[in-house]
C-alpha positions in Angstrom: -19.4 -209.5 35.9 -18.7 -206.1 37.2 -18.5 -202.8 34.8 -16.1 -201.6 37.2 -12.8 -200.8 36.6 -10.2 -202.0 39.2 -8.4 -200.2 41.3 -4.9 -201.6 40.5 -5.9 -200.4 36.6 -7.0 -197.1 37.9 -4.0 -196.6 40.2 -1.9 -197.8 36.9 -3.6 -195.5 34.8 -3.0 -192.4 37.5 0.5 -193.1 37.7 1.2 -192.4 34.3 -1.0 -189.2 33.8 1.1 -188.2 36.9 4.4 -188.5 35.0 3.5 -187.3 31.6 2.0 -184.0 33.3 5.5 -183.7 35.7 7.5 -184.3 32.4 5.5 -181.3 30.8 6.1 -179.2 33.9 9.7 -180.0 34.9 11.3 -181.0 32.1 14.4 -182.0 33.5 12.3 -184.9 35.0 12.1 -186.6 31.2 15.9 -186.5 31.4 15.9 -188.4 34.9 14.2 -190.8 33.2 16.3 -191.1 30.3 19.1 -192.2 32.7 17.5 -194.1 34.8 16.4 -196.5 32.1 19.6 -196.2 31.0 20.8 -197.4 33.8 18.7 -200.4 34.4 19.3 -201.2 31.0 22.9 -201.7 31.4 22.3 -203.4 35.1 19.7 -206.2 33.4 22.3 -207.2 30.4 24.9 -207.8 33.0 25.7 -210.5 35.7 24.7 -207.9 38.2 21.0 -208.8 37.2 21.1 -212.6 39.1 23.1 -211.4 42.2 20.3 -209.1 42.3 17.7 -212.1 42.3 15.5 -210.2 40.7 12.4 -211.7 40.3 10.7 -211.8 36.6 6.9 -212.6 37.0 6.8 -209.5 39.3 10.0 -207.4 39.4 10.7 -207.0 35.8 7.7 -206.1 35.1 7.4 -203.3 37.6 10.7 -201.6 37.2 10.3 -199.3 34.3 6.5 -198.3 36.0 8.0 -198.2 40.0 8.0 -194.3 41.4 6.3 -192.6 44.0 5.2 -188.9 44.5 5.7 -186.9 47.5 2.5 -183.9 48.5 2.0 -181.8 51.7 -1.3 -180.9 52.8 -1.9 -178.2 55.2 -5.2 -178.8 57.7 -6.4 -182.5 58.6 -10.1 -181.9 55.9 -6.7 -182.3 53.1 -5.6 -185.1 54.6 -9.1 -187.3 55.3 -10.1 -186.5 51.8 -6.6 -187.6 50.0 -7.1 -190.4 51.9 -10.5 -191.2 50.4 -9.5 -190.6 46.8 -6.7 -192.8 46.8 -8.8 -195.8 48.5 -10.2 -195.9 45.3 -7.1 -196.2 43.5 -6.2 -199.2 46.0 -3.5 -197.4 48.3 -3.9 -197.0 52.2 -2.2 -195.8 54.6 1.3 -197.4 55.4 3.3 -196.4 58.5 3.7 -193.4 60.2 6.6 -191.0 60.2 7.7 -188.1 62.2 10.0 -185.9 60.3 9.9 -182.9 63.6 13.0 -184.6 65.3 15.2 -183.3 61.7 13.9 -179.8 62.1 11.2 -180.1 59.5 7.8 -179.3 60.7 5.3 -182.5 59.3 4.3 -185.7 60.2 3.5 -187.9 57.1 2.2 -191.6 56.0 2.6 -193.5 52.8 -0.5 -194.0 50.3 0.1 -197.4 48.3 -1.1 -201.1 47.5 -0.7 -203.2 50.2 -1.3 -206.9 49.1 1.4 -209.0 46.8 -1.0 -209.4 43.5 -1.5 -205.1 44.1 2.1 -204.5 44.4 3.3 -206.4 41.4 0.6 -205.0 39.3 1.6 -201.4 40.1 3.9 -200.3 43.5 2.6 -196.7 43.0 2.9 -194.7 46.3 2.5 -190.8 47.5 4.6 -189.5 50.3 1.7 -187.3 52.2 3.0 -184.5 54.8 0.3 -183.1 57.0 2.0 -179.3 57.9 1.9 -179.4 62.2 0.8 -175.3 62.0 1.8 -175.6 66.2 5.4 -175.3 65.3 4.7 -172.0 63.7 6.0 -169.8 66.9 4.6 -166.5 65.8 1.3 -166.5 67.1 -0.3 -163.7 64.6 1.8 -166.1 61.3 -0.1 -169.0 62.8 -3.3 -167.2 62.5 -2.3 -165.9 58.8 -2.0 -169.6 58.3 -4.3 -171.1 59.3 -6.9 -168.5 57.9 -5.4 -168.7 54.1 -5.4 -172.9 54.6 -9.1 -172.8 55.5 -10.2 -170.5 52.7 -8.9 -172.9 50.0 -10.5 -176.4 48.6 -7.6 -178.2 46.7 -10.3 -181.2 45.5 -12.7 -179.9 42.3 -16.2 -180.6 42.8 -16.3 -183.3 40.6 -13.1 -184.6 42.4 -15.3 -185.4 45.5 -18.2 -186.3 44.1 -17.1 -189.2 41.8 -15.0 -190.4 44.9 -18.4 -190.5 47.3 -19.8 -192.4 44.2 -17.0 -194.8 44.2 -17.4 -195.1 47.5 -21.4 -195.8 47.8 -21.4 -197.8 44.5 -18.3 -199.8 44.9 -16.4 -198.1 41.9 -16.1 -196.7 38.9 -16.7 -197.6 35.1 -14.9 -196.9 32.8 -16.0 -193.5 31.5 -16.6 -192.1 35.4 -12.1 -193.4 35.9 -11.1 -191.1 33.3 -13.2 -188.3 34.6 -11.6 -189.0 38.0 -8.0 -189.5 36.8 -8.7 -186.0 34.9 -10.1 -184.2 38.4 -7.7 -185.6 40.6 -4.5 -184.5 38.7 -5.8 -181.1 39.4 -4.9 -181.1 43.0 -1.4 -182.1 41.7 -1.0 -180.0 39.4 1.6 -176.4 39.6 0.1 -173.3 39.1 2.1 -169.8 39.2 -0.9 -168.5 41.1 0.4 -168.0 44.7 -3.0 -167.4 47.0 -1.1 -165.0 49.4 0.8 -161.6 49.1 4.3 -161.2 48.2 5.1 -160.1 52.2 3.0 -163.0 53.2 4.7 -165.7 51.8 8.3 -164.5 52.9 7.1 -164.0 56.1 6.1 -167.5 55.9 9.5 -168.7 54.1 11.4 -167.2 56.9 9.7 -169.1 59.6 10.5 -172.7 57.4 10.2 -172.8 53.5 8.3 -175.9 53.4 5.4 -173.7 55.7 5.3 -171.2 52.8 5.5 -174.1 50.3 2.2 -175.5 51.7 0.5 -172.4 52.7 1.2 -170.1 49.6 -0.4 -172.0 47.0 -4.1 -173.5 46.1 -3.3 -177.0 46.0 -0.3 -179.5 46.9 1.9 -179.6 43.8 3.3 -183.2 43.7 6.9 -181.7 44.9 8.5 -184.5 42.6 8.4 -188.4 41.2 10.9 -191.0 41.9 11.6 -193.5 39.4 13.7 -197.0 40.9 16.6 -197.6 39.4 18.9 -200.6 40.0 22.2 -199.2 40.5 22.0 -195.3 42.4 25.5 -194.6 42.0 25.6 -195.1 38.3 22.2 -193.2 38.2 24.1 -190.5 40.2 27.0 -190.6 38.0 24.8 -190.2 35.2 23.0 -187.2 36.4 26.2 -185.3 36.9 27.6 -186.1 33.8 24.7 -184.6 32.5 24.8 -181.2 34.4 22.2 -181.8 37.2 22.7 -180.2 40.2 22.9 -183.4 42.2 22.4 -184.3 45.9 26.3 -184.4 47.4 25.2 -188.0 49.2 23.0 -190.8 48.4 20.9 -191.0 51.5 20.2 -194.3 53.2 22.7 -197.6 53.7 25.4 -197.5 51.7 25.9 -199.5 48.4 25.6 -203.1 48.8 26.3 -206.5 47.5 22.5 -207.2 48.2 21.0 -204.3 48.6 18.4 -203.4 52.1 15.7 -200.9 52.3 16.1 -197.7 50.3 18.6 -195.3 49.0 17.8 -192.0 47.5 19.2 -188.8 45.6 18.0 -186.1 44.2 19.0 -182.9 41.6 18.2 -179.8 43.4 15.2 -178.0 43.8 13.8 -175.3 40.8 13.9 -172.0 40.7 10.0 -171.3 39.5 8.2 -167.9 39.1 5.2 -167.0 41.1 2.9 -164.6 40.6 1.8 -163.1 44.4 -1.3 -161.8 45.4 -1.4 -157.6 44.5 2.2 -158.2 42.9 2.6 -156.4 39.6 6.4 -158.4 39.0 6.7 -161.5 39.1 8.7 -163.6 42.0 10.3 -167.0 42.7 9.6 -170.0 44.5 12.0 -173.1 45.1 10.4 -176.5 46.3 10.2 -178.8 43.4 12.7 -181.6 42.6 13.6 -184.8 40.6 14.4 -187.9 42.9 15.6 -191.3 41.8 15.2 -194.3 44.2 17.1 -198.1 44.6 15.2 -200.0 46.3 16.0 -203.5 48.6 15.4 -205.9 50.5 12.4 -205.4 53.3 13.9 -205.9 56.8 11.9 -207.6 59.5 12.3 -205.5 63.1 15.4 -207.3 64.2 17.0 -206.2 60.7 15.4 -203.1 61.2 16.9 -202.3 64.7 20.3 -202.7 63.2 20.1 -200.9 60.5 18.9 -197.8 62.7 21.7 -198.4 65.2 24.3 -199.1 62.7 23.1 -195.7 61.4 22.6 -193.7 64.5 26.4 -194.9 65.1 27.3 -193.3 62.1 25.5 -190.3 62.6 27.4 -189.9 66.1 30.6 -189.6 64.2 30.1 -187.8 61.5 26.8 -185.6 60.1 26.8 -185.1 56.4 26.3 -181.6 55.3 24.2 -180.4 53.1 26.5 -178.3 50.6 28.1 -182.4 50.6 32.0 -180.6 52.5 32.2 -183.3 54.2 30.6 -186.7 51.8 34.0 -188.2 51.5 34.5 -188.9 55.1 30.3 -189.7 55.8 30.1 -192.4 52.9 33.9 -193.9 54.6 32.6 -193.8 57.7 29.3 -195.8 57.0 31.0 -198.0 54.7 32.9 -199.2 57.4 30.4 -199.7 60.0 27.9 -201.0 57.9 30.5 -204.3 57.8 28.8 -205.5 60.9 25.5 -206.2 58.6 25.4 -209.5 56.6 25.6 -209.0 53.2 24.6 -212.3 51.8 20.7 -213.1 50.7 20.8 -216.3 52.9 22.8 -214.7 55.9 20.4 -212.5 55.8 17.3 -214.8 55.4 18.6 -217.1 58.2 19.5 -214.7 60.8 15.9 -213.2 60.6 17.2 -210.2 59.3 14.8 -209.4 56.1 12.1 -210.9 54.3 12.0 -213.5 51.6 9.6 -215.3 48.8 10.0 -218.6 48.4 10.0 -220.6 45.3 9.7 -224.5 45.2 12.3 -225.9 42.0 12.5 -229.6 43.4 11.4 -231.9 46.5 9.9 -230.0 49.0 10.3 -232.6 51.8 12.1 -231.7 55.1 12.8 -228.7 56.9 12.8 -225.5 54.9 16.5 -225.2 56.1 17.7 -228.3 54.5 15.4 -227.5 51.1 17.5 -224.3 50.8 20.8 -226.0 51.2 19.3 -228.7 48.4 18.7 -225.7 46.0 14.7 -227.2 45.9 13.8 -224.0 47.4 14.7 -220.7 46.0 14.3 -217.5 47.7 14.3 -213.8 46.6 14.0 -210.1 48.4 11.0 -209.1 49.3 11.1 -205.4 48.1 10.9 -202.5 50.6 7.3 -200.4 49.8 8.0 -197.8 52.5 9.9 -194.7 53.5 13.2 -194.1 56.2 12.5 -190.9 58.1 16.4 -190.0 58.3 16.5 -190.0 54.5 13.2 -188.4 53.9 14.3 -185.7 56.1 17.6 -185.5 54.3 16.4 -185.1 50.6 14.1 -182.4 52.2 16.9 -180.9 53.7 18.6 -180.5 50.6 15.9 -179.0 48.7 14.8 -176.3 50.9 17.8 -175.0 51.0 21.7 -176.2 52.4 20.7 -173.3 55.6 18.3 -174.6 56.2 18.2 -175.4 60.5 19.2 -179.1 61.8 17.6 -178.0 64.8 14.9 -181.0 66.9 11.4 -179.5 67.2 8.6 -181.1 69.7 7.8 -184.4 68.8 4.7 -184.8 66.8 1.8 -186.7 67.8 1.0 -189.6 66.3 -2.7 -189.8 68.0 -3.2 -186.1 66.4 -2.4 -187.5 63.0 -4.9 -190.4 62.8 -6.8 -188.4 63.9 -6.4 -186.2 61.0 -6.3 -188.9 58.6 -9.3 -190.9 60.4 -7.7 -194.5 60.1 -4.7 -195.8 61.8 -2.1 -196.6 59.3 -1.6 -199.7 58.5 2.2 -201.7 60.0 4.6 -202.2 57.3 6.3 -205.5 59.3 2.8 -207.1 59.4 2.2 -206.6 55.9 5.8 -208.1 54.8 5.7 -210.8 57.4 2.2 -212.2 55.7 3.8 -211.8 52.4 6.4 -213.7 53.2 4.1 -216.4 54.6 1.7 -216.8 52.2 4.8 -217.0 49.5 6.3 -219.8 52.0 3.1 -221.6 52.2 2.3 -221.6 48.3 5.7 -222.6 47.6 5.5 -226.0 50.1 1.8 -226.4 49.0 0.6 -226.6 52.4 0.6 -224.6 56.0 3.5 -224.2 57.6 
């Protein structure tokens, strides 16, 4: 029997040293949680709770756990060696997303567990930006950049070392985990300290504040955590009841009967104090933020495909703006065409649109078609694990400021990134679609 510890436990056991040292450093996070669990509180004890079809061996149990973090790295060294560290906490690479065509200069994957077992033990996923230092115009900036990004190591020693160990030995026991937990939470943790001159960094800031957010500091501050909730606009309610500067919109579909994908919101961004290089005073820096998630069904590509043109129709009509002017009309507007997507869990799971797991309650004889209309078969969502690249780029808009430019940049390139990362990210559809079969084939006892 093996002394290691495993990686679902140590990913577990990360996730929650990640919150309790975000709760110490933004305190307003602790009262994000308060309503959120409010919230799913109130959702659970009502009928709401089985339209949901919520599923308690697995999505009770991960509810009150669920967030993900979001870090940007600046030079592709960063990027290969997050990579490695969270391999040992069982999360790869998911996906890739290019957030250049909303004006924000980073291409990005998602870190988390892939298989069913992993995802119900803990969901735990990090957002990871890799900063594309090409879009930085000013030739003698880029330089600055790229100098300050390669004189910094954001991983301890000890960091790197019990990660190769993992690596060579298989993993880690149980004394070397919380020595790694302890070392890793150092690249995510704030410091005051900026590593660049008071002139420096607004030079930076003016060219995009997420550049200056990535290449004025030693490390990649986890920029927030997302806890799910089960109902976003009563979480949203609930955040501006209690005086949180709140996102204007809830980015993503709009609110559902069964709900697809992911919606987000967010309070604003801090106002921190930094300490600059040569700088007697102290000054500010604005880039952290608290973020609450719902989280749906998984679509399969034809469900996805309508969602993005049902969206990109909106979106034709009517952009929301970021000071939230014009929310009224942008939530009517997708509201109403949004109607053309089924919003019925077996509408959906017949016309292909999202994926399902199965549960066997009676005979399992016949087609899978007639089973369902028997009620011998039960089905429930398959929750989404992964990001939308309108939304992401949305909640980033509206914490770097509401000026900040809507403007396209080049297109990133997804070859540079793997590159960077040295894996291909893995597909999101393939990983759903074999959930989705195994659950089907478990449920029938036998292939299908």
């Amino acid at each position: 029997m093996s002394d290691f510890v495993r990686s679902d436990d140590i990913r577990s056991a990360f996730s929650a040293a990640m919150s309790t040292m975000y709760r110490a450093e933004v305190p307003a996070y602790s009262d994000l949680l308060d309503i959120v669990n409010g919230t799913n509180e109130a959702v659970l004890s009502s009928s709401r709770a089985a339209d949901l079809r919520i599923n308690p061996d697995e999505d009770l149990q991960r509810i009150s756990d669920e967030r993900h973090g979001a870090i940007r790295v600046g030079t592709a060294d960063e990027l290969s060696m997050i990579r490695r560290i969270f391999a040992v906490m069982g999360m790869f690479p998911v996906s890739y997303y290019d957030l250049s065509t909303a004006g924000i200069p980073v291409h990005a994957t998602a870190f988390r567990p892939i298989g069913r077992d992993a995802l119900a033990h803990n969901p735990f996923r990090v957002f990871t930006s890799l900063l594309r230092l090409e879009l930085i115009e000013d030739d003698a900036l880029r330089a600055i950049a790229e100098n300050t990004l390669s004189k910094r190591n954001i991983f301890t020693d000890r960091a790197v070392a019990l990660t190769k160990q993992a690596e060579e030995t298989g993993g880690l026991n149980d004394a070397d985990t919380a020595d790694f937990i302890k070392e890793v939470l150092e690249t995510f943790r704030w410091a005051e300290d900026a590593i660049v001159t008071a002139d420096v960094y607004q030079t930076l800031h003016d060219a995009h504040r997420l550049i200056a957010d990535v290449v004025g500091f030693q490390g990649p501050h986890i920029n927030h955590l997302t806890p799910r909730t089960l109902d976003i606009d009563a979480a949203q309610q609930g955040m501006i009841d209690y005086g949180l500067s709140t996102k204007a919109i809830v980015e993503g579909p709009p609110k559902r009967a069964c709900p697809i994908l992911l919606r987000q919101t967010s309070f604003k961004a801090l106002e921190e104090k930094v300490r600059f290089v040569g700088a007697q005073n102290a000054g500010n820096h604005t880039a952290r933020f608290g973020e609450i998630e719902e989280r749906g069904v998984a679509l399969t590509p034809k469900g996805r495909a309508l969602y993005d043109q049902l969206l990109a129709e909106t979106r034709a009509k009517i952009l929301p703006n970021p000071d939230g002017s014009n929310s009224m009309d942008y939530i009517a507007e997708l509201n109403k065409t949004f109607t053309a997507f089924p919003d019925d869990w077996r509408d959906l799971h017949d016309d292909g649109l999202a994926y399902f797991r199965y549960k066997a309650v009676g005979d399992t004889s016949g087609d899978l078609a007639d089973m369902l209309d028997r009620g011998t078969v039960e089905i429930s969502p398959i929750i989404y694990e992964d990001f939308l690249p309108v939304s992401a780029a949305g909640i980033f808009q509206s914490n770097l400021g509401d000026e900040t430019s809507k403007a396209k940049m080049t297109q990133s390139s997804r070859m540079q990134f793997v590159a960077a990362l040295g894996t291909q990210p893995a597909d999101e559809f393939t990983i759903y679609q074999a959930i989705q079969d195994q659950s089907l084939q478990h449920a029938l006892g036998r292939a299908v």
